[in-house]
BATORSE-697877 format. One line per field, with one value per atom (N, C-alpha, C, O): atom name; z, x negated, y negated; residue in one letter. Coordinates in steps of 0.2 Angstrom, whole numbers. Layout:
<nodes>
atom <- CA | ...
w <- Z | ...
u <- X | ...
v <- Y | ...
res <- a | ...
</nodes>
This chain:
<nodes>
atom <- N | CA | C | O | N | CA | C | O | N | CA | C | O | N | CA | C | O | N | CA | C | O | N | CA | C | O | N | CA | C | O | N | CA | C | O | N | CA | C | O | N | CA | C | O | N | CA | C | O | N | CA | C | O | N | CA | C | O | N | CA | C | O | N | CA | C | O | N | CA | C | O | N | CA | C | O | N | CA | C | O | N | CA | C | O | N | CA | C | O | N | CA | C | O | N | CA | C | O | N | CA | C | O | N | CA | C | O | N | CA | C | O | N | CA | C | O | N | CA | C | O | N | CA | C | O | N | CA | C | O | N | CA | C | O | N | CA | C | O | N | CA | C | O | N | CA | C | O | N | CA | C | O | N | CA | C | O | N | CA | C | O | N | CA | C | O | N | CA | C | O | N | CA | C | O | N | CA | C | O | N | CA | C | O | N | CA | C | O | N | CA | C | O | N | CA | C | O | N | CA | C | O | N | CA | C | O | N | CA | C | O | N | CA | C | O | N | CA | C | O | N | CA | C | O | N | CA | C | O | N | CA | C | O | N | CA | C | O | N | CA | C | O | N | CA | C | O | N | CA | C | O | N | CA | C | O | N | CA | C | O | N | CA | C | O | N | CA | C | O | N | CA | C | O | N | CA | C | O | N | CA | C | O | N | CA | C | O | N | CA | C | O | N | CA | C | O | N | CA | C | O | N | CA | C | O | N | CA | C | O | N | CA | C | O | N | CA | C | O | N | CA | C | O | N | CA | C | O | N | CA | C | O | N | CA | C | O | N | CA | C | O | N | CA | C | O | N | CA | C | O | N | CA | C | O | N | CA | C | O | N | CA | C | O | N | CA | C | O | N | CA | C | O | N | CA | C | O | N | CA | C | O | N | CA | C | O | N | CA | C | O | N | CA | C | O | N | CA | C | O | N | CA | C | O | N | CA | C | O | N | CA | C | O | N | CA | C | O | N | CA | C | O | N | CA | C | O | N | CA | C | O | N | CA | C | O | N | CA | C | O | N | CA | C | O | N | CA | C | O | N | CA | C | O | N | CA | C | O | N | CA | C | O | N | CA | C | O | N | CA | C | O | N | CA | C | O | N | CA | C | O | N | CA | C | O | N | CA | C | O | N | CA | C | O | N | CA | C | O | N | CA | C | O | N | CA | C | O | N | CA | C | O | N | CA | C | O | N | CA | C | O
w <- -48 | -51 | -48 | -43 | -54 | -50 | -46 | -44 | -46 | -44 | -35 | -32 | -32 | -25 | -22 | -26 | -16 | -12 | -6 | -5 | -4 | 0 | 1 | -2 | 10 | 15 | 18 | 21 | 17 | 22 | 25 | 22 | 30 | 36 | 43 | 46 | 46 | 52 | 58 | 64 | 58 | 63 | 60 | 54 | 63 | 61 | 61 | 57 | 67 | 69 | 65 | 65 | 62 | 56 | 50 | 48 | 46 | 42 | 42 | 36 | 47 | 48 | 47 | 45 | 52 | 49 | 41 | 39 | 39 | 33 | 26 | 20 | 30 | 26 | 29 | 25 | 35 | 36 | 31 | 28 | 32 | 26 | 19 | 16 | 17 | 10 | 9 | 5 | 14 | 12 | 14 | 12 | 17 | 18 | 11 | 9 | 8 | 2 | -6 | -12 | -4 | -9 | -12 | -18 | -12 | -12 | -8 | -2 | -12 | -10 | -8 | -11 | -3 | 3 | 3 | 9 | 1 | 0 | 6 | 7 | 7 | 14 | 16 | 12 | 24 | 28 | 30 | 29 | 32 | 35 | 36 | 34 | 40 | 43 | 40 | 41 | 36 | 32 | 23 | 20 | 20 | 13 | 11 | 7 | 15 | 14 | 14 | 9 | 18 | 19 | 11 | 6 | 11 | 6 | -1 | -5 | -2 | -8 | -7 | -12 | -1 | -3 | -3 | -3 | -3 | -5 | -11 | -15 | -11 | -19 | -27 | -33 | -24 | -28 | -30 | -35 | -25 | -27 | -31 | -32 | -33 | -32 | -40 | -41 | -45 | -53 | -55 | -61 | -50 | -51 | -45 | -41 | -44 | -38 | -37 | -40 | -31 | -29 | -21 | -17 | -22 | -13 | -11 | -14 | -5 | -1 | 5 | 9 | 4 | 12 | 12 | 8 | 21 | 23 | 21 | 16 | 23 | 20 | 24 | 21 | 29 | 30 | 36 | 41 | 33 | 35 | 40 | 42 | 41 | 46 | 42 | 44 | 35 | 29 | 23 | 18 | 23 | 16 | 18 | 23 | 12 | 13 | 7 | 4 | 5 | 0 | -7 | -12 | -8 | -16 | -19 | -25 | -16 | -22 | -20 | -22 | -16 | -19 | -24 | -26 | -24 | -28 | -26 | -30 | -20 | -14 | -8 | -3 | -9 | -1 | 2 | -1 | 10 | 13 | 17 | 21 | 18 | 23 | 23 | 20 | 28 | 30 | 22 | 18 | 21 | 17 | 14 | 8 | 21 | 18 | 15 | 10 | 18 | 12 | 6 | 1 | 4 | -1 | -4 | -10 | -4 | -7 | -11 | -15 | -7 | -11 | -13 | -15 | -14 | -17 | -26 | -28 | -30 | -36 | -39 | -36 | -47 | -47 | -52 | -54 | -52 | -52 | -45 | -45 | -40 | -36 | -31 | -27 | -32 | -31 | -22 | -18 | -20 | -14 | -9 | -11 | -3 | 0 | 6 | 8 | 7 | 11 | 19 | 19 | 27 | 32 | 36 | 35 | 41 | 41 | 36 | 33 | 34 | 28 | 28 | 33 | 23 | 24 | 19 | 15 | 21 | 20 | 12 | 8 | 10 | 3 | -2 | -7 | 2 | -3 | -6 | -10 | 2 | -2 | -5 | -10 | -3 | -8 | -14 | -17 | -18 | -25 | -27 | -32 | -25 | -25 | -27 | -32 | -22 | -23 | -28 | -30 | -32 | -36 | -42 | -46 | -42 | -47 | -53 | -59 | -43 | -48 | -49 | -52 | -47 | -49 | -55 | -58 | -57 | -66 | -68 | -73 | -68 | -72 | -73 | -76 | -70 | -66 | -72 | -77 | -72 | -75 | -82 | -87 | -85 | -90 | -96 | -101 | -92 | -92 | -93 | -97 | -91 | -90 | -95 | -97 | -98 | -104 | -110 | -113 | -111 | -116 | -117 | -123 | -112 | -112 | -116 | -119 | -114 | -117 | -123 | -126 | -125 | -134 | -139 | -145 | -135 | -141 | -140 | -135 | -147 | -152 | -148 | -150
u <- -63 | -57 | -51 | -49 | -48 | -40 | -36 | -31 | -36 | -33 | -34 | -39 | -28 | -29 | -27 | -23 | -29 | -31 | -23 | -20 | -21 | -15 | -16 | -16 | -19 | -21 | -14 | -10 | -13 | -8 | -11 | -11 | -12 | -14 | -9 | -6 | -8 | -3 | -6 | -3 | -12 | -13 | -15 | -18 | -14 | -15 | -22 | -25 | -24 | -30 | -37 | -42 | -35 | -37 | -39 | -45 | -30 | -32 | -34 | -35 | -35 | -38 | -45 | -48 | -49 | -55 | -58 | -63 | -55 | -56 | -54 | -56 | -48 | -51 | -54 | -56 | -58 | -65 | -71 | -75 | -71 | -76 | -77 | -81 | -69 | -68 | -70 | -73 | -67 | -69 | -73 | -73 | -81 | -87 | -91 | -95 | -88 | -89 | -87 | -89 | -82 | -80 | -74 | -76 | -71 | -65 | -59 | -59 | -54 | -49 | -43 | -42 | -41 | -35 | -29 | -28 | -26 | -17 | -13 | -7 | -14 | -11 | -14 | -16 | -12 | -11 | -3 | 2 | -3 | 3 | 5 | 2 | 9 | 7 | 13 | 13 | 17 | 23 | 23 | 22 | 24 | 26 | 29 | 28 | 35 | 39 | 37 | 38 | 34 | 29 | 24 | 26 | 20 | 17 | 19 | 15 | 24 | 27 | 30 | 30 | 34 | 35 | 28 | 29 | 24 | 18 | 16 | 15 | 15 | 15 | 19 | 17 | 25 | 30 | 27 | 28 | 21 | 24 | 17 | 16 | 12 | 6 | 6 | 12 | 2 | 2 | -1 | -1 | -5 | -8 | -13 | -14 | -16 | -21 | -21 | -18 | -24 | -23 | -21 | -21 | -18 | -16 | -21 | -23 | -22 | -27 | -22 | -19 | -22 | -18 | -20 | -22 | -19 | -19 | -16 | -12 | -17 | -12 | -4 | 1 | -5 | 3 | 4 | 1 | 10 | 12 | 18 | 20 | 21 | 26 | 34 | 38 | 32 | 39 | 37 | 41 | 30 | 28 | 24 | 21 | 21 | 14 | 11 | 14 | 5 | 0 | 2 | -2 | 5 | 6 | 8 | 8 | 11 | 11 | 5 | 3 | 2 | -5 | -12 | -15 | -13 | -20 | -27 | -31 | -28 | -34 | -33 | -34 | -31 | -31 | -35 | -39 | -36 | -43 | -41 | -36 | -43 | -41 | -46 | -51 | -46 | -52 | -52 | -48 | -56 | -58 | -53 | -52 | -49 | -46 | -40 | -37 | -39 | -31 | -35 | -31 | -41 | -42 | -43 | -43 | -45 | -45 | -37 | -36 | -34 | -25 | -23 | -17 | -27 | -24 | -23 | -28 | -20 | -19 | -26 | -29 | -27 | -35 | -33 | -37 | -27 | -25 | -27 | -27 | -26 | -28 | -35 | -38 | -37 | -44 | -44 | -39 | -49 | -50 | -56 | -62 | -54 | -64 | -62 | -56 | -68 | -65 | -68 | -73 | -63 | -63 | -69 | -69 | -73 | -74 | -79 | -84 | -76 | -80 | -87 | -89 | -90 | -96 | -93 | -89 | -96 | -92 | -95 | -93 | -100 | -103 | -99 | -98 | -97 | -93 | -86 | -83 | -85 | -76 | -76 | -72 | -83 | -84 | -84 | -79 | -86 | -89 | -84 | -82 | -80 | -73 | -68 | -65 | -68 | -62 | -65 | -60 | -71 | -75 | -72 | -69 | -74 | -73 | -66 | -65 | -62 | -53 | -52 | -46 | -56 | -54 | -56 | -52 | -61 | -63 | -60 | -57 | -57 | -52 | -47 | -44 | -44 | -38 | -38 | -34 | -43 | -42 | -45 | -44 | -47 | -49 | -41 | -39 | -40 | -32 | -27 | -23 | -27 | -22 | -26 | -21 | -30 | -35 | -33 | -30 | -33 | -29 | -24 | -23 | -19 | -11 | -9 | -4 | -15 | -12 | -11 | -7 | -19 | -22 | -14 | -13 | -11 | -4 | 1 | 4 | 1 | 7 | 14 | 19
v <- -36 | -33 | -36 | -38 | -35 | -38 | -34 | -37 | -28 | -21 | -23 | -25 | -20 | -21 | -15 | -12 | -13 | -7 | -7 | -12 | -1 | 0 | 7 | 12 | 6 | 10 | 14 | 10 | 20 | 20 | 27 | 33 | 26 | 33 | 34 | 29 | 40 | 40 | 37 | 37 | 34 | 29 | 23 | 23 | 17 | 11 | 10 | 7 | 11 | 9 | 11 | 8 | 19 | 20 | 19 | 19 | 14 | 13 | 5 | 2 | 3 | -4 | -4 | -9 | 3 | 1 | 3 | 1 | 8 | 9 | 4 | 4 | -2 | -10 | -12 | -16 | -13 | -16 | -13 | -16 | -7 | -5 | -8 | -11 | -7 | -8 | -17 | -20 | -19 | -27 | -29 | -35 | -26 | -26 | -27 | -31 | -23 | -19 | -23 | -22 | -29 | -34 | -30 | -30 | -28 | -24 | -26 | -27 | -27 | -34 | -27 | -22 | -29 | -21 | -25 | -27 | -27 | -28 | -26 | -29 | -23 | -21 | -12 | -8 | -11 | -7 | -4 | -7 | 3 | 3 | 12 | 17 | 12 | 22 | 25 | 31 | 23 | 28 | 26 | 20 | 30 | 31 | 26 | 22 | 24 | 19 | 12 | 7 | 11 | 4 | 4 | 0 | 8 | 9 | 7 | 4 | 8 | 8 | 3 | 0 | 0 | -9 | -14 | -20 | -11 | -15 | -15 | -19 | -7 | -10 | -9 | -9 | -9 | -15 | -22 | -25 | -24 | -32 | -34 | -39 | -27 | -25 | -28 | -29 | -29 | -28 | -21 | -19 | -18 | -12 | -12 | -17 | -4 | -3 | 4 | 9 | 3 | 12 | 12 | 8 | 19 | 20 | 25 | 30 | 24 | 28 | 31 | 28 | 36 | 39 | 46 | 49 | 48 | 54 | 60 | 59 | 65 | 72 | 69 | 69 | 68 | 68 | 61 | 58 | 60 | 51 | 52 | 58 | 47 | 48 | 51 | 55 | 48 | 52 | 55 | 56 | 57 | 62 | 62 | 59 | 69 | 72 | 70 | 66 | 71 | 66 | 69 | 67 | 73 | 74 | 69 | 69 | 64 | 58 | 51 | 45 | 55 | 47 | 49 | 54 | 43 | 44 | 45 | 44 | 47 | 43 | 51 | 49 | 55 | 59 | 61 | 64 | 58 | 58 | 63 | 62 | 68 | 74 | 79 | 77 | 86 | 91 | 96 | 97 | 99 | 101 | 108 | 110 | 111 | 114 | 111 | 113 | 108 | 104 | 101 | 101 | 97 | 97 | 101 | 99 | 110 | 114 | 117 | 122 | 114 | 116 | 111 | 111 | 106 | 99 | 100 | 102 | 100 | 99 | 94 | 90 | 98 | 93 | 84 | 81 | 83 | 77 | 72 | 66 | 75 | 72 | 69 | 73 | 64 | 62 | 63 | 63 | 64 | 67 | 64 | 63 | 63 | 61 | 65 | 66 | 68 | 75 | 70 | 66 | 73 | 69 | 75 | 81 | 71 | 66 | 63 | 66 | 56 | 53 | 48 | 44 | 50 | 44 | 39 | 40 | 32 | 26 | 24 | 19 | 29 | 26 | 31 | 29 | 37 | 40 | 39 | 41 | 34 | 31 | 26 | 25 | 21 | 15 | 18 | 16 | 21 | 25 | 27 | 24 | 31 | 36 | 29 | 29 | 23 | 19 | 14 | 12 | 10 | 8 | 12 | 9 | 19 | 21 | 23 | 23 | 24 | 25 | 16 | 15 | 10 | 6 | 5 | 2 | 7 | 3 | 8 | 5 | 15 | 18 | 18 | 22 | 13 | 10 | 5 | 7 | -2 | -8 | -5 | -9 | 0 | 5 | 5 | 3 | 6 | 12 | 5 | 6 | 1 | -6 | -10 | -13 | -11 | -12 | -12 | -17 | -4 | 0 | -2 | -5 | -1 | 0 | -7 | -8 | -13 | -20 | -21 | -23 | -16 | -19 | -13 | -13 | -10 | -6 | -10 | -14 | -9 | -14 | -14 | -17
res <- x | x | x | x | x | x | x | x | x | x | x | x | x | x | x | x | x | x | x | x | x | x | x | x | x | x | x | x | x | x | x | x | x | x | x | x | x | x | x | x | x | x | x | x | x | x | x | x | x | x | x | x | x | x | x | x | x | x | x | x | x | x | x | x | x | x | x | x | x | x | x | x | x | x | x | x | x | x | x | x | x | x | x | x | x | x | x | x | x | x | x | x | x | x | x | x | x | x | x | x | x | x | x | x | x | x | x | x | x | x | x | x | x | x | x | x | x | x | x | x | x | x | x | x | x | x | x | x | x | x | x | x | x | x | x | x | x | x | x | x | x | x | x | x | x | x | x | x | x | x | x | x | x | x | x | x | x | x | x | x | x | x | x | x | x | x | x | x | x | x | x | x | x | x | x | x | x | x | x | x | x | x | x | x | x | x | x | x | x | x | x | x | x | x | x | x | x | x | x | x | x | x | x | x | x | x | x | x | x | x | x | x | x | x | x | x | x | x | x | x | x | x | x | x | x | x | x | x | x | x | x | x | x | x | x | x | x | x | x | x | x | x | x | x | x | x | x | x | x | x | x | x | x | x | x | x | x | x | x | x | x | x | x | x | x | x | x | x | x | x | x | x | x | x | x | x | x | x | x | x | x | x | x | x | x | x | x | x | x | x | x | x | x | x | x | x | x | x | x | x | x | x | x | x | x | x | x | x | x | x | x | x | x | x | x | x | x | x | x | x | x | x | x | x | x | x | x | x | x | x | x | x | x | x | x | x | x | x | x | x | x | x | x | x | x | x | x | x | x | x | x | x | x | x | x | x | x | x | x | x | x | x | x | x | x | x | x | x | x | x | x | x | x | x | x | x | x | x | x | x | x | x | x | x | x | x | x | x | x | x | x | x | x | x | x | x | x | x | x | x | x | x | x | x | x | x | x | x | x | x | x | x | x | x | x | x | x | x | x | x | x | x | x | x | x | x | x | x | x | x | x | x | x | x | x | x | x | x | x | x | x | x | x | x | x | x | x | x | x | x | x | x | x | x | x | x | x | x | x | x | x | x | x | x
</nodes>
């Protein structure tokens, strides 16, 4: 897929091995990094993808990502637009979770071309 991944968790070392996983896995990670702001100048420069982040970053909390990976009670107050992998995670089910918002991702950008 062409769609590229952007990890942002409040530790770095975090979200680095969770691009080791994802690129193990043949999943292309565009960048790392531990604030919202970071995040979003990444992907500005993105053509599409997903953000993976924490409940809470160095400058917001996860109601604006697509991806929040946190303990179960916060994914129980999560709104259900928000796709979720509950912590601590197994590495087959973030592979699946991130595999799957990507073909719905490149689904959805598919679409969007074939209107007039």
């Amino acid at each position: 897929m062409s769609s590229s991944i952007v990890i942002a968790l409040p530790k770095i070392e975090d979200a680095k091995k969770i691009r080791t996983i994802l690129n193990r896995h043949g999943l292309t990670v565009a960048s790392v990094c531990s604030s919202v702001s970071n995040a979003l100048a990444s992907i500005s420069e993105l053509d599409s993808g997903v953000l993976i982040c924490g409940y809470k970053l160095t400058d917001a909390y996860y109601k604006d990502a697509l991806l929040l990976l946190a303990s179960q009670r916060i994914i129980d107050e999560a709104p259900n637009s928000v796709s979720t992998v509950q912590m601590p995670m197994k590495a087959s089910v973030l592979i699946d979770t991130v595999n799957d918002m990507l073909y719905h991702l490149e689904r959805r950008i598919k679409k969007e071309k074939k209107k007039p």
